[in-house]
C-alpha positions as CSV (number, residue, x, y, z in Angstrom):
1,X,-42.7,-33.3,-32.1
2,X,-38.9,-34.7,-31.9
3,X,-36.2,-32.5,-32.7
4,X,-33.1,-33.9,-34.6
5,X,-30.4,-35.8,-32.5
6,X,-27.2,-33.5,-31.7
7,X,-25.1,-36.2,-33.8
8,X,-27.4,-35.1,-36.9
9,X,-27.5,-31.5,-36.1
10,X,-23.9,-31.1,-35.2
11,X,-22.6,-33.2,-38.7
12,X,-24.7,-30.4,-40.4
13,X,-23.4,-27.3,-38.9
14,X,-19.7,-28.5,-39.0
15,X,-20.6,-28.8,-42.6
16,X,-22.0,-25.2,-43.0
17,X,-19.2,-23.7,-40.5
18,X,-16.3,-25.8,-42.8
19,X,-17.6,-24.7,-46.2
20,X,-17.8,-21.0,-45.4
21,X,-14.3,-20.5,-43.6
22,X,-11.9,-23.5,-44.9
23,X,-9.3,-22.1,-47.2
24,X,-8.7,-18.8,-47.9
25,X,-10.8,-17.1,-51.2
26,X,-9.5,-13.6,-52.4
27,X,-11.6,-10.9,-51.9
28,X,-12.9,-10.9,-56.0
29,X,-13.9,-15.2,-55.2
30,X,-15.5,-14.2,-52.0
31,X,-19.0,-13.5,-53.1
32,X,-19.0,-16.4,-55.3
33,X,-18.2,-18.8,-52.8
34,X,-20.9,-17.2,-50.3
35,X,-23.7,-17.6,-53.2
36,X,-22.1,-21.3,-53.4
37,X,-22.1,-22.4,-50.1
38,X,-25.6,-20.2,-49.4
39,X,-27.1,-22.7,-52.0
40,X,-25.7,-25.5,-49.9
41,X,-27.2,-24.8,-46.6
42,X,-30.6,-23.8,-48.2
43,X,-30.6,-27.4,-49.8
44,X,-29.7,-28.9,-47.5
45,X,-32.4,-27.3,-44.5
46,X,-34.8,-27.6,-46.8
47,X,-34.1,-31.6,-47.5
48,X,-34.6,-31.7,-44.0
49,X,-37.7,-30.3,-43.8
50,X,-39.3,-31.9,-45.8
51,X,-38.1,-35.2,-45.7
52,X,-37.4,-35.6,-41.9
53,X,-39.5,-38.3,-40.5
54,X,-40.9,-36.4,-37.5
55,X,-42.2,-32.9,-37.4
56,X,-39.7,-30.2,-36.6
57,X,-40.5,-26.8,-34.8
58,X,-39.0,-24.7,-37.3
59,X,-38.1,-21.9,-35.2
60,X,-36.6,-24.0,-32.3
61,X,-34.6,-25.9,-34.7
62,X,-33.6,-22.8,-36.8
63,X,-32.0,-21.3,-33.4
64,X,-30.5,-24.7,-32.8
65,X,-28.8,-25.1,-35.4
66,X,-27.3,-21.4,-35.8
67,X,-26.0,-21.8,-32.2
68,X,-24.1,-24.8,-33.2
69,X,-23.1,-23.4,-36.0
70,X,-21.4,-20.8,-33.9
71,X,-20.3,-23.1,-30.9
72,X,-17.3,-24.2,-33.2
73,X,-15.7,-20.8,-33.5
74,X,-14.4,-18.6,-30.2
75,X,-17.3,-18.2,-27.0
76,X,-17.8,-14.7,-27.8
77,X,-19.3,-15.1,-31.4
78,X,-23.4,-15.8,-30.3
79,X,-26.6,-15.2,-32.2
80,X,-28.7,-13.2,-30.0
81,X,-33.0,-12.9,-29.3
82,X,-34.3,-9.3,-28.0
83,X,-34.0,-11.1,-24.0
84,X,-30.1,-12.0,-24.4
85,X,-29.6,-8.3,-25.6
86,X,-30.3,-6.8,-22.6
87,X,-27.0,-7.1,-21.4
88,X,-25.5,-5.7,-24.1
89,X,-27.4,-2.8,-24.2
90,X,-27.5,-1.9,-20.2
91,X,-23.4,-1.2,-21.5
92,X,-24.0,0.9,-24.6
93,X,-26.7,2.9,-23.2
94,X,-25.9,2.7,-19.6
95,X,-29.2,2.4,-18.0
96,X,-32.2,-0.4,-17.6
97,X,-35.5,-0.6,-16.9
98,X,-35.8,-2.1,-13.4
99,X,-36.5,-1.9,-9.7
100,X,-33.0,-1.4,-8.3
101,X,-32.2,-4.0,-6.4
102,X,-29.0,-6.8,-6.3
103,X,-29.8,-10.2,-5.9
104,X,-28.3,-13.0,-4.9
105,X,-28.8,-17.0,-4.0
106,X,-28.8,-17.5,-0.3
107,X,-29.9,-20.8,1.2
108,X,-30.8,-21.6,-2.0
109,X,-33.6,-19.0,-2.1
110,X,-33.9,-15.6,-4.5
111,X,-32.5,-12.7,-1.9
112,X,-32.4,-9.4,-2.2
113,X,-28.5,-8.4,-1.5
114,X,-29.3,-4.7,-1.3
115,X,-31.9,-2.2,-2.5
116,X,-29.9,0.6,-4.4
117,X,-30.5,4.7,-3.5
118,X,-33.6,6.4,-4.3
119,X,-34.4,3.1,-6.7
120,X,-38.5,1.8,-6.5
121,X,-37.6,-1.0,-4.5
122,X,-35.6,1.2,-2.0
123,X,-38.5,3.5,-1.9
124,X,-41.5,0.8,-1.4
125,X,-39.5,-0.7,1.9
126,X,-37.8,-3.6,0.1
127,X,-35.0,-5.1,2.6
128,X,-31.7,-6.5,2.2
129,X,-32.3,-10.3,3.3
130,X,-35.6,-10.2,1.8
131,X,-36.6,-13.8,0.0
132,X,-38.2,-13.1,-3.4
133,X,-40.8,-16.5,-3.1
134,X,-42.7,-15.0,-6.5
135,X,-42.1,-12.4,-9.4
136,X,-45.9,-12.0,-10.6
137,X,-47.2,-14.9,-9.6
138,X,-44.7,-16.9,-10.9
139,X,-42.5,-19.5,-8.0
140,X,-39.0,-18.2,-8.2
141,X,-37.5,-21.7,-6.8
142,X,-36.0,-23.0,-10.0
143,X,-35.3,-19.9,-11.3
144,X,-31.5,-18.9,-11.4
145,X,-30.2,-15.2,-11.0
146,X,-29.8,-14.6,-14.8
147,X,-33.6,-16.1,-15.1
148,X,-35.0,-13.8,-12.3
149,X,-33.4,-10.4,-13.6
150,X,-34.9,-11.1,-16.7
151,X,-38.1,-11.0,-15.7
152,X,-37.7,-8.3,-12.8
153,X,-36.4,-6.0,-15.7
154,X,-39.0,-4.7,-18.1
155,X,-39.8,-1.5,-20.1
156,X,-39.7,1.7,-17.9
157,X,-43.1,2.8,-17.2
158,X,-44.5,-1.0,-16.5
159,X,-45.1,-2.6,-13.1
160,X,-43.7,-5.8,-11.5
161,X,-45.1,-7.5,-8.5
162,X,-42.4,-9.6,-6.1
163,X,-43.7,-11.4,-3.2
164,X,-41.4,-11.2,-0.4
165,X,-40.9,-13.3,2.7
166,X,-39.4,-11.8,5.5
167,X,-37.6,-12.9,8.9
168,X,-40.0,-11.8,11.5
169,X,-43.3,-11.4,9.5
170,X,-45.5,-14.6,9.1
171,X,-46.8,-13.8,5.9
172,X,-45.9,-12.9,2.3
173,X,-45.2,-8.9,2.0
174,X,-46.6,-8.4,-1.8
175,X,-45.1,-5.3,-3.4
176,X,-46.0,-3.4,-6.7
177,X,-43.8,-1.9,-8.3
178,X,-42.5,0.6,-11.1
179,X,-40.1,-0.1,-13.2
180,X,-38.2,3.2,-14.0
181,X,-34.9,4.1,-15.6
182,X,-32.0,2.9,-13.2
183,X,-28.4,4.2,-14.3
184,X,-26.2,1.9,-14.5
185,X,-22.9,2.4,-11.6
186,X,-19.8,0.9,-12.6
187,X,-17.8,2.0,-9.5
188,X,-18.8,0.1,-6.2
189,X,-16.7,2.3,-4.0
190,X,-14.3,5.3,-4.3
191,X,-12.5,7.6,-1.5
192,X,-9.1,7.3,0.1
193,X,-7.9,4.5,1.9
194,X,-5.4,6.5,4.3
195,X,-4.4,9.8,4.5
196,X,-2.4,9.4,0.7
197,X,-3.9,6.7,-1.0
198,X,-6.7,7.3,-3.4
199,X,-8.8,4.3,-4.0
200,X,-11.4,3.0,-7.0
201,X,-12.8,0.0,-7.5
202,X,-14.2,-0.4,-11.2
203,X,-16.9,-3.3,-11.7
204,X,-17.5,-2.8,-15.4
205,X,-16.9,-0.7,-18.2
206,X,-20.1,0.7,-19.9
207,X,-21.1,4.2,-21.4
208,X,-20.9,5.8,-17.7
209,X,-17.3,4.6,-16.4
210,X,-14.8,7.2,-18.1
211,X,-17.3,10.3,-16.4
212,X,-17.8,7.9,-13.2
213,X,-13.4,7.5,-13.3
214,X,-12.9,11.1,-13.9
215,X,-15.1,12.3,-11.1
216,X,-13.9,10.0,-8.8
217,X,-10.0,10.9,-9.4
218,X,-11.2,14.6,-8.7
219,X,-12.3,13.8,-5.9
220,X,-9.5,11.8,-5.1
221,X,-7.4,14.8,-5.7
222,X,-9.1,17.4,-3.8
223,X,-8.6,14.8,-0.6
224,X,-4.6,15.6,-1.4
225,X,-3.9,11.9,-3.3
226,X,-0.5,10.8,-3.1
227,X,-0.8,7.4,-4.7
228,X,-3.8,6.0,-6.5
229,X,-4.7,2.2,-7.1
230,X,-7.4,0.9,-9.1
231,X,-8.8,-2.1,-8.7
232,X,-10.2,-4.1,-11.5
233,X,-10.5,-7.6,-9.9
234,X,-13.2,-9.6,-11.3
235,X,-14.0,-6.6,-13.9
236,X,-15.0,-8.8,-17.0
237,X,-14.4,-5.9,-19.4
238,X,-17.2,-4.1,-21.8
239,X,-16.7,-1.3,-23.9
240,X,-13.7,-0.8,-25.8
241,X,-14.4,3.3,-25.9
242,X,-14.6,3.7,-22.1
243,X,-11.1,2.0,-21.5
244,X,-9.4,4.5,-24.1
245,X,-11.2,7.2,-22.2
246,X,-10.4,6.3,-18.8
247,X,-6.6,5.9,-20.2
248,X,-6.8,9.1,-21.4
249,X,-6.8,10.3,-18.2
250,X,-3.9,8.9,-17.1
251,X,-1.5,8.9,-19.9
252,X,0.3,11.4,-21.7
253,X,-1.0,13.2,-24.7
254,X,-0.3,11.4,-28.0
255,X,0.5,8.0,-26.4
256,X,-0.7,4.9,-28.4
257,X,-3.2,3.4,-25.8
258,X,-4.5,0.5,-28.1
259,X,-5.1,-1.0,-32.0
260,X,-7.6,-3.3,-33.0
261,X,-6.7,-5.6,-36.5
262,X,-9.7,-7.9,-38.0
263,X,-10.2,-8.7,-41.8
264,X,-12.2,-5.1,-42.8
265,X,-11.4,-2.1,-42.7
266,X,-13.4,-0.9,-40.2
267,X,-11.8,-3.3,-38.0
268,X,-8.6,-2.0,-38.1
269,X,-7.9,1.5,-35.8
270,X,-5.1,3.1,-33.4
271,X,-6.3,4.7,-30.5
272,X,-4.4,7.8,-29.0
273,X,-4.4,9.6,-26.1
274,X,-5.8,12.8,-26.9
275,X,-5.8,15.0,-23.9
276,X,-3.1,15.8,-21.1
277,X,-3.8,13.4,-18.2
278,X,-5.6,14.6,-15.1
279,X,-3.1,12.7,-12.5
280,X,-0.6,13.9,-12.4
281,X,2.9,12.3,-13.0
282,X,4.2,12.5,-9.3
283,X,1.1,10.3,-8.5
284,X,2.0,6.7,-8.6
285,X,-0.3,4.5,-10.0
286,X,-1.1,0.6,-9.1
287,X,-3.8,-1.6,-10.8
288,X,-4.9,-4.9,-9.3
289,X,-5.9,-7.5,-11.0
290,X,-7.1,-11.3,-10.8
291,X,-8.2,-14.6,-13.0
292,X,-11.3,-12.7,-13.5
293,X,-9.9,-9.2,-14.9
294,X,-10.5,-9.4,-18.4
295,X,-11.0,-8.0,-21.8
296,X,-11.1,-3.8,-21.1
297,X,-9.7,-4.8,-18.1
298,X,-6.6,-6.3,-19.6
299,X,-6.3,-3.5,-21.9
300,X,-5.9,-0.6,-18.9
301,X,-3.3,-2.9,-16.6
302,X,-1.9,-4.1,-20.0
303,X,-0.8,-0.5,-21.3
304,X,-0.2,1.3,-18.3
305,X,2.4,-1.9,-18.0
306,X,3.9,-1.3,-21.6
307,X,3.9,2.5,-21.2
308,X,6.0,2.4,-17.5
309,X,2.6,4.2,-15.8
310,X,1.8,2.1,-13.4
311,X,2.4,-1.1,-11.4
312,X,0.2,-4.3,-11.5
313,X,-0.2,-6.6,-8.6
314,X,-2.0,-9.7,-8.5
315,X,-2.9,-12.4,-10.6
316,X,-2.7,-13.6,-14.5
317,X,-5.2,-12.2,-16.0
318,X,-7.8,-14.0,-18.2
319,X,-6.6,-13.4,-21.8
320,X,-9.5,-11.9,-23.9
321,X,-8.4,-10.1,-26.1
322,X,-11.3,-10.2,-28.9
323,X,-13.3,-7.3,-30.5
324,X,-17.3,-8.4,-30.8
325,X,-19.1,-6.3,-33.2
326,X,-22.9,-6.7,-33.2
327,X,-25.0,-7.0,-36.0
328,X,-28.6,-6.4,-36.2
329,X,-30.3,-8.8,-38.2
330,X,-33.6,-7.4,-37.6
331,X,-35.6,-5.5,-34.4
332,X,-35.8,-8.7,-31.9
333,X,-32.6,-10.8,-33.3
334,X,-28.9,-10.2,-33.7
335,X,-25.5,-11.7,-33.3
336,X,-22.4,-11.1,-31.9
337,X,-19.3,-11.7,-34.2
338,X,-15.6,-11.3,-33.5
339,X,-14.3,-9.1,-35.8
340,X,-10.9,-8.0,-34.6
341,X,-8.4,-8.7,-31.9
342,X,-6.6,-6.2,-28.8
343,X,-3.0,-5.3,-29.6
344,X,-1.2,-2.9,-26.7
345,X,1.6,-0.8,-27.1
346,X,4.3,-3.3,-26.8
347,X,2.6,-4.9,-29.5
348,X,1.0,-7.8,-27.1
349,X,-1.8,-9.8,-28.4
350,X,-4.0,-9.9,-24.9
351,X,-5.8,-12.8,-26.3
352,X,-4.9,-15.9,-24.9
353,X,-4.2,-19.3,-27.5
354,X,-6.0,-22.2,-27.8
355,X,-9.8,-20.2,-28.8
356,X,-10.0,-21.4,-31.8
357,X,-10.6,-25.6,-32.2
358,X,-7.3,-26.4,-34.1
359,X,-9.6,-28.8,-37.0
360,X,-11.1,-25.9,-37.8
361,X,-9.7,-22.9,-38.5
362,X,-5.9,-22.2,-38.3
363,X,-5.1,-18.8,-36.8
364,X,-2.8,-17.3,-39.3
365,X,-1.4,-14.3,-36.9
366,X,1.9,-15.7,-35.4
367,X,3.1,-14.5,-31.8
368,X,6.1,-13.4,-29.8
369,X,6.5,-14.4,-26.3
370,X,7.9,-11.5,-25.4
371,X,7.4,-7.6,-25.7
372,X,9.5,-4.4,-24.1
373,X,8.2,-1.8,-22.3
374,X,8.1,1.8,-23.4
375,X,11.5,1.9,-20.9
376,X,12.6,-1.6,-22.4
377,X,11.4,-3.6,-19.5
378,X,10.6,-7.3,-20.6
379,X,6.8,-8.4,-20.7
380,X,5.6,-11.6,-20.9
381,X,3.2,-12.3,-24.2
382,X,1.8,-15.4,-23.6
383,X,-1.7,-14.2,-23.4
384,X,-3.7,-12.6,-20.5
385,X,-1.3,-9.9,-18.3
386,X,1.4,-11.3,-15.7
387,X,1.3,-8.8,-12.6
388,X,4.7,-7.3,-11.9
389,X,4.3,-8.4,-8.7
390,X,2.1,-11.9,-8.0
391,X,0.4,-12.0,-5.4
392,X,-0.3,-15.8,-3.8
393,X,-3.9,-16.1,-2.2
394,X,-4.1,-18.3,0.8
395,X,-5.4,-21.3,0.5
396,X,-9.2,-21.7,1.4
397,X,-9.9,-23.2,4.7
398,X,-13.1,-25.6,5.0
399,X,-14.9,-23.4,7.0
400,X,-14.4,-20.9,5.4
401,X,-15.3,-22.4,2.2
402,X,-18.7,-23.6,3.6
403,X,-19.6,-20.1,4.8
404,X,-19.0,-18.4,1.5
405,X,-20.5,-20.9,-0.5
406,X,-23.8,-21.2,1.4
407,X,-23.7,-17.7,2.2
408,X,-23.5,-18.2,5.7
409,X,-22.1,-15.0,6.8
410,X,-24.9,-12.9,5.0
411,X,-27.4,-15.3,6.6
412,X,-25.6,-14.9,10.1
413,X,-26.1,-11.1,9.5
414,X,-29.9,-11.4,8.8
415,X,-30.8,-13.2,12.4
416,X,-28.5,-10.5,14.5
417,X,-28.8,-7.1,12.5
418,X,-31.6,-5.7,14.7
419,X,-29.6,-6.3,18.2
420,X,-26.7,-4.3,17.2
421,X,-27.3,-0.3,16.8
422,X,-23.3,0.2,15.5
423,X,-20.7,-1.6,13.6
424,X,-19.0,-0.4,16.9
425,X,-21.0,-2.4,19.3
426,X,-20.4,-5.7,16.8
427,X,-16.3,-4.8,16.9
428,X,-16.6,-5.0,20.7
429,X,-18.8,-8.0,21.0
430,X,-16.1,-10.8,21.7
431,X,-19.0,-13.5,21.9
432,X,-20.7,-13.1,18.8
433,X,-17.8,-15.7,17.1
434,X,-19.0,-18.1,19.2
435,X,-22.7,-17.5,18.6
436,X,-21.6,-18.0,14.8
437,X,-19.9,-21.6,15.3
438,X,-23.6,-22.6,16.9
439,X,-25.0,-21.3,13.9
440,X,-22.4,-23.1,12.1
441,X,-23.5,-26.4,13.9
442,X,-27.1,-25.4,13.7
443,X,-26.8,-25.1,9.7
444,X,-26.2,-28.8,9.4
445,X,-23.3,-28.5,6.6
446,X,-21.8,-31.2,5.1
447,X,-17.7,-29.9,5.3
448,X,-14.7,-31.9,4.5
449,X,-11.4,-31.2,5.9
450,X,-8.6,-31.0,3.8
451,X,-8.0,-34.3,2.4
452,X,-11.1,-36.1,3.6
453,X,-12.8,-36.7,0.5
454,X,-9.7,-38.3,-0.9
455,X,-10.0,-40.4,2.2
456,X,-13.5,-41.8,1.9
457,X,-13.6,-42.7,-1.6
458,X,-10.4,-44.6,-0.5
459,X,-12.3,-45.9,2.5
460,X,-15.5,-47.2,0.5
461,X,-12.6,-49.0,-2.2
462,X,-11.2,-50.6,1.0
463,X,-13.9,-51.9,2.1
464,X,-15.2,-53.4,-1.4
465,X,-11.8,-54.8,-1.7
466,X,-12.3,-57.0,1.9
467,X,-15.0,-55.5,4.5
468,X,-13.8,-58.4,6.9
469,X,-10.2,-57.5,7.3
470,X,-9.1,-56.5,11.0
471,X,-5.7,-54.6,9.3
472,X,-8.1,-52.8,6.8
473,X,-10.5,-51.4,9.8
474,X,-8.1,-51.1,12.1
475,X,-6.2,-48.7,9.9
476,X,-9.7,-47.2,9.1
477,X,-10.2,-46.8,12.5
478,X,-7.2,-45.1,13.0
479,X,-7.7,-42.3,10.4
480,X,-11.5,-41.6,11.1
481,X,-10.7,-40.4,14.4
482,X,-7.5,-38.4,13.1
483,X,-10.1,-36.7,10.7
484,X,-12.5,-36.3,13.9
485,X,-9.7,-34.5,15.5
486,X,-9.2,-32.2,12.9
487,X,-13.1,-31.3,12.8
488,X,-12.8,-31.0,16.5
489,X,-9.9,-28.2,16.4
490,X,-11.2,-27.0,12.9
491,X,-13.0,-24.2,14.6
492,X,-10.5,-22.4,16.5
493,X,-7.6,-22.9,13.7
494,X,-10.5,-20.6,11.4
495,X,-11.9,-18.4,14.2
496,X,-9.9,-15.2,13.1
497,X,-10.4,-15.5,9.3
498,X,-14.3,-15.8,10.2
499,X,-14.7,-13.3,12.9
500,X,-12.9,-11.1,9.8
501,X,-15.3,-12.0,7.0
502,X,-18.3,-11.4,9.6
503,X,-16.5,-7.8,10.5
504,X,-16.9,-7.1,6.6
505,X,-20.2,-8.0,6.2
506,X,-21.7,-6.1,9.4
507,X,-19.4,-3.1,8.1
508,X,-21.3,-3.1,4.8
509,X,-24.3,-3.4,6.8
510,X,-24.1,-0.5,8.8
511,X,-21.7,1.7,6.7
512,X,-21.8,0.5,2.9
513,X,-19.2,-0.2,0.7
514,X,-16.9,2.6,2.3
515,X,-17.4,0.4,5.4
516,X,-17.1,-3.2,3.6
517,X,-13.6,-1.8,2.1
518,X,-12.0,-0.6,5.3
519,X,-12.4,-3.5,7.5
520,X,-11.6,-6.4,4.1
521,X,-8.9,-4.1,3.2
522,X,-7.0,-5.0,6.4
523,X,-6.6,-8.3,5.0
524,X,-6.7,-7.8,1.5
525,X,-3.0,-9.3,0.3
526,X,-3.7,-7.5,-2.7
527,X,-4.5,-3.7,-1.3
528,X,-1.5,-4.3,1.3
529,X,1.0,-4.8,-0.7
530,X,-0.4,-1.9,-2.8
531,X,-0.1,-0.2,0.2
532,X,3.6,-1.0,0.7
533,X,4.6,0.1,-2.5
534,X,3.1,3.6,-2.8
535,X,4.5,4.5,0.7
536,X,8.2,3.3,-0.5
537,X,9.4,5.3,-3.4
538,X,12.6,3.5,-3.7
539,X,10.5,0.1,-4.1
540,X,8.0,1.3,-6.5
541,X,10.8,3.3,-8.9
542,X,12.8,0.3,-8.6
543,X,10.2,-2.0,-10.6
544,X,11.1,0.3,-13.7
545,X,14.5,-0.9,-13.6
546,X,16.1,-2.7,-16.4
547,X,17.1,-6.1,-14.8
């Protein structure tokens, strides 16, 4: 059977997309036009049908062409199948069926990153390092991360076998195990960071992270917090409700946190603070923030920003600021529609422009540039939330690059972990850099130095243009062996950023997060200046200041 070309398929849904949202009906010719244009659609699949040439898998083509359909208007509006929903619902409920365990891609194999507390896998003497070659039965190699989960995750109650290879054992270790009920944690770490300076950092916001939040800043306080910062870098967002909450712990009673505006009426609401905050107004507050803080995210920095509450260092932000509402079309499908959009106090649109194809739909809702703070401080409203102070990340180093990509420094971990008894003894062992640079040499990477690959695509041009030319390899000549250089010295110019990142990881080895935190936290830009803020009153009250 042959599916319709994508030039067919996408002509059609442009057509259904165009004839349901060009113009603009009143609400008494809306129904009309929907009965119209319904008509349309249903004459036109079933034209298709019947006439097409070739067979068509109806249900393959039927999801086909709803997902075009939908690829024309912002990312976030989807249809859905009961498998893409579990995402969704490990948010609004705040649990999953599973195993417990984090994976991730190392050397290109399935690896389990950690087993979590008291979690089956945990339990059955699953290993961090551990290669997951099968998940019943089935080869994981060209599976991807998303792909595995899926099929690791299942209905509490039912059973899931993963065959695991292990450094040191010659055969496959085959476990059985239990899927139960694992809650969902949205903070990675929490506790203080010095003697003052309270510390959270938030991955996500589901049903659990306003109780997680308010726990953790209890604790915080009992430990005698001075200054508190919470990081959201890389926090994609999730739900709207939790963000209000968790601001309601830190604003003051009656504030407007947030207001969504959409076409209905139900899309349309103001969200107060409804409660006296819990930290206190001599604590100062700092938020970080990257390119990948976004959605309820942007909505905490955002409107402790507009309301004067706190400070935000880092990055832009990423600028979604779209409400999804999902609708259940029956027990297996669904989809995902936007159905309003963020506003802050200042009256910033988070959203950033440019998410709607211009040839299709015009968006109506016109935008300032710039906002005041409650304290009249200007804001930028371009979309997305510019820290008050930006923080510049160094640039990546080759090395560097290579480790992280391939994983190196986890891998590194795995062959050494059993020689070391202590993070302590690893601090104190000056050698072990050098044992990573053989391993580095061992790994056989292809690394580039900084303007190398510029270099041979110039080179293999030169070369084309006249292969015979002394000048031409002469100059050649000249700048292979500059790059040689570079690769020769490349080493020791990296060799304190990469005994660092190898610090982190055996520190998160041997002590957990708490232990990953305080050794990356030394040279975190981000946390530092943080840092340098709370413990300088004078620079943090000055930030409030109408320039």
């Amino acid at each position: 059977m042959k599916i319709l070309n994508n030039k067919i398929k996408r002509s059609i849904c442009f057509l259904l997309v165009l004839s349901f949202i060009s113009g603009g009906p009143s609400p008494n010719d809306i129904y009309k036009r929907v009965r119209k244009n319904q008509s349309l659609i249903n004459d036109v699949y079933r034209h298709i049908i019947t006439n097409y040439v070739d067979d068509i898998d109806l249900d393959a083509f039927t999801k086909l062409s709803i997902n075009n359909m939908l690829l024309e208007l912002d990312p976030y509006t989807t249809y859905m199948e009961k498998e893409e929903k579990d995402g969704i619902e490990m948010l609004t409920k705040g649990k999953y069926g599973g195993v417990g365990i984090q994976i991730g891609m190392r050397e290109k194999q399935l690896t389990v990153i950690t087993p979590m507390d008291n979690s089956p896998a945990k339990r059955a003497g699953i290993l961090s390092g551990d290669k997951i070659i099968r998940i019943d039965d089935v080869e994981t190699d060209e599976y991807n991360i998303d792909d595995a989960a899926k099929l690791i995750r299942g209905k509490q109650g039912t059973g899931v076998k993963l065959s695991i290879s292990r450094v040191g054992v010659d055969e496959l270790i085959e476990f059985v195990l239990i899927r139960e009920s694992i809650q969902v944690k949205d903070i990675s770490y929490s506790g203080m960071l010095d003697d003052y300076t309270g510390y959270i950092r938030l991955t996500r916001f589901s049903r659990n992270s306003d109780k997680e939040i308010k726990s953790a800043i209890k604790s915080l306080l009992d430990s005698n917090m001075t200054g508190f910062i919470l990081d959201l870098r890389d926090n994609p967002g999730g739900l709207l409700n939790s963000a209000v909450n968790i601001l309601d712990l830190l604003t003051d009673k009656g504030e407007v946190l947030v207001w969504t505006q959409g076409k209905t009426k139900k899309s349309n609401r103001k969200y107060l603070s409804k409660y006296d905050p819990i930290v206190p107004k001599d604590i100062n507050i700092i938020v970080l923030v990257n390119q990948g803080s976004a959605s309820a995210s942007e909505i905490i920095a955002g409107t402790l920003q507009d309301l004067d509450r706190g400070v935000v260092i880092g990055r832009q932000t990423f600028g979604k600021g779209l409400v999804q509402t999902v609708f259940n079309l029956d027990t297996d499908r669904s989809v995902k529609i936007t159905t309003a959009k963020y506003y802050i106090p200042s009256g910033r649109l988070i959203q950033k422009p440019g998410y709607l194809p211009e040839d299709i739909l015009a968006d109506s809702l016109s935008q300032d540039s710039l906002y005041y703070t409650k304290g009249g401080r200007v804001v930028s409203g371009s979309g997305g939330i510019t820290p008050d102070y930006i923080i510049e990340l160094d640039e990546v180093t080759p090395l560097l690059s290579a480790s992280w990509r391939q994983g190196l420094f986890f891998n590194f971990l795995q062959k050494k972990k059993m020689i070391y008894s202590s993070f302590q003894e690893v601090d104190e062992d000056t050698s072990m850099i050098y044992d990573f640079e053989e391993y580095l040499h061992s790994s056989d990477l292809n690394i580039f130095m900084k303007g190398e690959s510029n270099y041979l695509d110039m080179k293999d041009n030169l070369l084309k243009l006249d292969s015979t030319s002394i000048q031409i390899q002469g100059a050649i000549d000249i700048l292979d062996s500059y790059f040689e250089q570079i690769a020769i010295n490349q080493f020791d110019e990296e060799k304190d950023k990469l005994r660092h990142y190898l610090m982190v990881e055996f520190a998160d080895y041997f002590d957990g997060e708490k232990g990953r935190i305080k050794i990356s936290s030394r040279e975190d830009k981000d946390i530092q200046k943080a840092l340098d803020i709370l413990n300088d009153s004078v620079a943090y009250d000055k930030i409030f200041l109408l320039q």
